[in-house]
BAPAKOL-172930 format. One record per atom (N, C-alpha, C): atom name; x, y, z. Coordinates in nm, 2 decimals, m for minus. Layout:
! residues N
pt at:CA; u:X; v:Y; w:Z
...
//
This chain:
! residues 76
pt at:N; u:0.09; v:m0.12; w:0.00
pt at:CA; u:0.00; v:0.00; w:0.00
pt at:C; u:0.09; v:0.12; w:0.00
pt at:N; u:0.10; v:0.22; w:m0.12
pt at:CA; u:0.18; v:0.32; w:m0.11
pt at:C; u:0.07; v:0.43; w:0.00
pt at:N; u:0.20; v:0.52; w:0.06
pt at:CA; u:0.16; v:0.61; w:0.15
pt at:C; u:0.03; v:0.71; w:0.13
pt at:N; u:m0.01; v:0.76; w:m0.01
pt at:CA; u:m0.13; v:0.83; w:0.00
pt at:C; u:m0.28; v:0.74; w:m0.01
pt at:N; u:m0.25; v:0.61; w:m0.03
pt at:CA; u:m0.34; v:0.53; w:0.00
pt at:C; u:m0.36; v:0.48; w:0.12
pt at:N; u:m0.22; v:0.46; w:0.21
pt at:CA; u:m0.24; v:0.45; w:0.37
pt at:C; u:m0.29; v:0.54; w:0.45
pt at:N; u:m0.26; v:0.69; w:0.39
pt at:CA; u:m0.30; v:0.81; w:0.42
pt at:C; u:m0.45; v:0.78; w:0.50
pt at:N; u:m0.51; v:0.78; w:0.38
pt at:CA; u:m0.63; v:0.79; w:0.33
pt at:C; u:m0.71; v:0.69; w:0.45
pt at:N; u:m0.65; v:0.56; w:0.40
pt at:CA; u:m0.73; v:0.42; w:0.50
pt at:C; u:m0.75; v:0.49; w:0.66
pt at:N; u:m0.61; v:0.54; w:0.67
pt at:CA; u:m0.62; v:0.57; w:0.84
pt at:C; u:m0.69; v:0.71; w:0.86
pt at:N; u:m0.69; v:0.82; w:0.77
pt at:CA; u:m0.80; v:0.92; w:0.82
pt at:C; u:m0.94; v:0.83; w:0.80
pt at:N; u:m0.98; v:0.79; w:0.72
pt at:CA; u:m1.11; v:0.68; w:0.76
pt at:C; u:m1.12; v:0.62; w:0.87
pt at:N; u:m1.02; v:0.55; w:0.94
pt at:CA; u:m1.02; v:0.50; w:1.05
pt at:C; u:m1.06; v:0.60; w:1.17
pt at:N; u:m0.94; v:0.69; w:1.15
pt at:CA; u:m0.98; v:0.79; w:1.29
pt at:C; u:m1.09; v:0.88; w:1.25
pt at:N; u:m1.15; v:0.93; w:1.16
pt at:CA; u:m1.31; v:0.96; w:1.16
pt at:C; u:m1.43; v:0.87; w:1.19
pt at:N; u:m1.40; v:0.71; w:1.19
pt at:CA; u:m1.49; v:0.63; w:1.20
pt at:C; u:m1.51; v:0.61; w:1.37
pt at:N; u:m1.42; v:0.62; w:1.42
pt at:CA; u:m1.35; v:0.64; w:1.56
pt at:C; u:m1.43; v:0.72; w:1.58
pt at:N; u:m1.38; v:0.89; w:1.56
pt at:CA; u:m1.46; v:0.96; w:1.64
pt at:C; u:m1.61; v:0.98; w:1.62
pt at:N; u:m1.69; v:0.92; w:1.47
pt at:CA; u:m1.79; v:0.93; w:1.47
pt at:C; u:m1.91; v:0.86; w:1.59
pt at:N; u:m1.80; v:0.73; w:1.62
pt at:CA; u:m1.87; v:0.63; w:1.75
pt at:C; u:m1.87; v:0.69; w:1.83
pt at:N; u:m1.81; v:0.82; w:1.88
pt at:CA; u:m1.79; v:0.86; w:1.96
pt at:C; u:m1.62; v:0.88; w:2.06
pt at:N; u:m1.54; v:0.85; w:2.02
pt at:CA; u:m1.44; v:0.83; w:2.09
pt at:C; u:m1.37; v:0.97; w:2.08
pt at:N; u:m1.33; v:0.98; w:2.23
pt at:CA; u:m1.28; v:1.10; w:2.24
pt at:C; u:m1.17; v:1.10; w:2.30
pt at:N; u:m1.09; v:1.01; w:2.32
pt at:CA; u:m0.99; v:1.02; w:2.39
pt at:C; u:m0.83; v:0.99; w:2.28
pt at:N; u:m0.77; v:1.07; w:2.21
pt at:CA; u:m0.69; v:1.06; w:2.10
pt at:C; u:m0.56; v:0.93; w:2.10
pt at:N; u:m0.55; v:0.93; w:2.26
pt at:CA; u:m0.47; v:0.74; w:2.25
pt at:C; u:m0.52; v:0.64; w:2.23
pt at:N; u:m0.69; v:0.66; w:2.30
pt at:CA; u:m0.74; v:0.52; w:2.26
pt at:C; u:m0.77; v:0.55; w:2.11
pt at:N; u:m0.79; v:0.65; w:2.06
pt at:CA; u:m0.80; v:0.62; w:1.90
pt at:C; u:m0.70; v:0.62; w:1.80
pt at:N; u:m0.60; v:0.62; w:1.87
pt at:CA; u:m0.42; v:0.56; w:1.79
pt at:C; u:m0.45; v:0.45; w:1.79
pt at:N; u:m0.45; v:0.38; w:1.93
pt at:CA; u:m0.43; v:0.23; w:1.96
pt at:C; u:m0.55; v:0.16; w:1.90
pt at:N; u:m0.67; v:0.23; w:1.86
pt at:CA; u:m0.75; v:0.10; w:1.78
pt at:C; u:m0.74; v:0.14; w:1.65
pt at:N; u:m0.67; v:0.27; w:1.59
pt at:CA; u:m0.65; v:0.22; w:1.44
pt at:C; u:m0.52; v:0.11; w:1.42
pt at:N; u:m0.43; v:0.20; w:1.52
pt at:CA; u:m0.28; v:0.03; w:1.50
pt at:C; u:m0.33; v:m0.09; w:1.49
pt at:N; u:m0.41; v:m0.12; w:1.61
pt at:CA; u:m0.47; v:m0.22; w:1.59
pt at:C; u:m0.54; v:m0.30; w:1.48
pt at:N; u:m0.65; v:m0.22; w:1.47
pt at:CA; u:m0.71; v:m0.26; w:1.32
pt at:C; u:m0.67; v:m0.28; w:1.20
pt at:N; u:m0.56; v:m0.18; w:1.18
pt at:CA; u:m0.45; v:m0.17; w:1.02
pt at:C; u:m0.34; v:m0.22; w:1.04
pt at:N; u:m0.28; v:m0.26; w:1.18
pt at:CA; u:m0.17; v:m0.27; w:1.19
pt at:C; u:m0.02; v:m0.19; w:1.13
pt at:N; u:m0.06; v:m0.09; w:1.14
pt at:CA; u:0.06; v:0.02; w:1.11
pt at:C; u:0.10; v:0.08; w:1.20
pt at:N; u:0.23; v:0.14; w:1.21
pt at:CA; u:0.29; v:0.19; w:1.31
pt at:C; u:0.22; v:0.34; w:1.36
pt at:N; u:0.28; v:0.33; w:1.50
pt at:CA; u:0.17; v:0.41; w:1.58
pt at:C; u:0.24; v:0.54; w:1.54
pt at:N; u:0.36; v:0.60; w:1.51
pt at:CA; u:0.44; v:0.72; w:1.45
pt at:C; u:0.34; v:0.77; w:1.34
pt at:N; u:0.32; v:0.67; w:1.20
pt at:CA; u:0.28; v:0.68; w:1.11
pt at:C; u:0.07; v:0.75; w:1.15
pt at:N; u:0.05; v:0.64; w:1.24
pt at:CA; u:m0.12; v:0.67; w:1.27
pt at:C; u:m0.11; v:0.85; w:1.32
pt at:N; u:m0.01; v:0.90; w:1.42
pt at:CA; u:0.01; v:1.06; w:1.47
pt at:C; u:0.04; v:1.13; w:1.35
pt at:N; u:0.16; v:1.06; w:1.24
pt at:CA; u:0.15; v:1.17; w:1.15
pt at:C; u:0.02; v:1.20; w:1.04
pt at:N; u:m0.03; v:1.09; w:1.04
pt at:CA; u:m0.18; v:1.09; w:0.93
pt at:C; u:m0.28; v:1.20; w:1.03
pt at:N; u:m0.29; v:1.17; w:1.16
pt at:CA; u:m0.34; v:1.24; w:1.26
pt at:C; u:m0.34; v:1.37; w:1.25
pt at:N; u:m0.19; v:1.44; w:1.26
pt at:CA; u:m0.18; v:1.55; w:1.27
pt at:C; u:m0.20; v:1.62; w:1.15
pt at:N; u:m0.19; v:1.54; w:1.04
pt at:CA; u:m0.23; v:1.58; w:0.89
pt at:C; u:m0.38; v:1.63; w:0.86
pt at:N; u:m0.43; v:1.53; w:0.93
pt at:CA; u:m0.59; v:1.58; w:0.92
pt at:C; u:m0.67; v:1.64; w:1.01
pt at:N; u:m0.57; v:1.65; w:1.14
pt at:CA; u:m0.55; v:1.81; w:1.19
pt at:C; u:m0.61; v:1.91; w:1.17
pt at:N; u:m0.47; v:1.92; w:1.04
pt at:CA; u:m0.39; v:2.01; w:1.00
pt at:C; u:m0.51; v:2.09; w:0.86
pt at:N; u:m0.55; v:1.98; w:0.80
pt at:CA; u:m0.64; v:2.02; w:0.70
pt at:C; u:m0.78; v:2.06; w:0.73
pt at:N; u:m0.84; v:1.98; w:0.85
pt at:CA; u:m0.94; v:2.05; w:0.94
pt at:C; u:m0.93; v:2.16; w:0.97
pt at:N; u:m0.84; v:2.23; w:1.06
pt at:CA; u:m0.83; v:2.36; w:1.08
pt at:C; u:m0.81; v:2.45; w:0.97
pt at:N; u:m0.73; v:2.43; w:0.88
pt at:CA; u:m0.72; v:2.53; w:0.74
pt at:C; u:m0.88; v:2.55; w:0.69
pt at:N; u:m0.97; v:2.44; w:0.69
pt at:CA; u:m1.10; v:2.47; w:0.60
pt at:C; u:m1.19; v:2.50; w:0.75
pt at:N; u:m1.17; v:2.52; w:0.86
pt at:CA; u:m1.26; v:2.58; w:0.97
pt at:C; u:m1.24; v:2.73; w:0.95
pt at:N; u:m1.10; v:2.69; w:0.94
pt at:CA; u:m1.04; v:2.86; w:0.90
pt at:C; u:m1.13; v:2.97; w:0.81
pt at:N; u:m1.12; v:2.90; w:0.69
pt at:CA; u:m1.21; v:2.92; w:0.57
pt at:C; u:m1.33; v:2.98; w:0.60
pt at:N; u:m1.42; v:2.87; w:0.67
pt at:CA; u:m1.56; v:2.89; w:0.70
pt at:C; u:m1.57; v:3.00; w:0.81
pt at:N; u:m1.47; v:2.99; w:0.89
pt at:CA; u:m1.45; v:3.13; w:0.97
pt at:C; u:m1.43; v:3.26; w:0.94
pt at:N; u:m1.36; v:3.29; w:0.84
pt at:CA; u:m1.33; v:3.39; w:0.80
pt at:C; u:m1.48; v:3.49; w:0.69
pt at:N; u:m1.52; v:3.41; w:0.66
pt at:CA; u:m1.67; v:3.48; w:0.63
pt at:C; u:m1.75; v:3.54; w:0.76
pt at:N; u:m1.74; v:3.47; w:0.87
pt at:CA; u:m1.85; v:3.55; w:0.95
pt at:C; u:m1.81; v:3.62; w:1.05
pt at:N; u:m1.68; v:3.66; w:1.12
pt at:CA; u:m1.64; v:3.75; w:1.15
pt at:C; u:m1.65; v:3.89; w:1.10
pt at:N; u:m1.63; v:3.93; w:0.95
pt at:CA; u:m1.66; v:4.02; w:0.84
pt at:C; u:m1.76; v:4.04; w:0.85
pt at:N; u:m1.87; v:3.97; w:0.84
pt at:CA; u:m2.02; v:4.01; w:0.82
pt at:C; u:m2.04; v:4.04; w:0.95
pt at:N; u:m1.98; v:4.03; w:1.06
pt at:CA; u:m2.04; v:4.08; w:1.19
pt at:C; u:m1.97; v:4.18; w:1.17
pt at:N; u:m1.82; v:4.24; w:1.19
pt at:CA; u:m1.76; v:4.34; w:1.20
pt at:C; u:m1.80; v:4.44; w:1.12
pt at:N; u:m1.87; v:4.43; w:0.98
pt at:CA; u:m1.93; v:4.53; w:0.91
pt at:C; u:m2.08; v:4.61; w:0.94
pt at:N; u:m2.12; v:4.47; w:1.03
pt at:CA; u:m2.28; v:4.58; w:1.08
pt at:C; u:m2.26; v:4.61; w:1.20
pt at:N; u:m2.12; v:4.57; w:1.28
pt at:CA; u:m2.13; v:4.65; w:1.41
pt at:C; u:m2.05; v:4.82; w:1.37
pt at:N; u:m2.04; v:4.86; w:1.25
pt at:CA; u:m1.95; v:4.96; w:1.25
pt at:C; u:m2.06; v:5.05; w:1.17
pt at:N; u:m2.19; v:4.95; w:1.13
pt at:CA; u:m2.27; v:5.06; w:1.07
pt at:C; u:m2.35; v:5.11; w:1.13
pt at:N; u:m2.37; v:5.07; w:1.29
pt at:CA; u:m2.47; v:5.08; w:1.42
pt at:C; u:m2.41; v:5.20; w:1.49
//
């Protein structure tokens, strides 16, 4: 399995994780290791990857409504 396909498998994994509910970020290392059997380094860096791309597109969606608030509190 090259790496952007492992990529992939394990952000599936830890979204399926936190969709059951799990909230605690070691036990959701240790049951994707588990389940995929890949190294736990590898599960933190896919982790921190999708992080990483979560916050950039919150970002996004953020950056629209602060503006739209800051422009009618300046027209009050």
């Amino acid at each position: 399995m090259n790496r952007t396909n492992q990529s992939t498998v394990i952000k599936q994994a830890i979204n399926t994780y936190l969709e059951k509910g799990l909230t605690d970020k070691q036990d959701i290392y240790s049951k994707v290791v588990e389940e995929l059997g890949v190294p736990r380094p590898t599960v933190r860096r896919v982790a921190r990857d999708l992080r990483n791309e979560l916050l950039s597109k919150i970002k996004i969606l953020q950056s629209e409504v602060p503006q739209e608030i800051t422009v009618s509190e300046k027209d009050e």
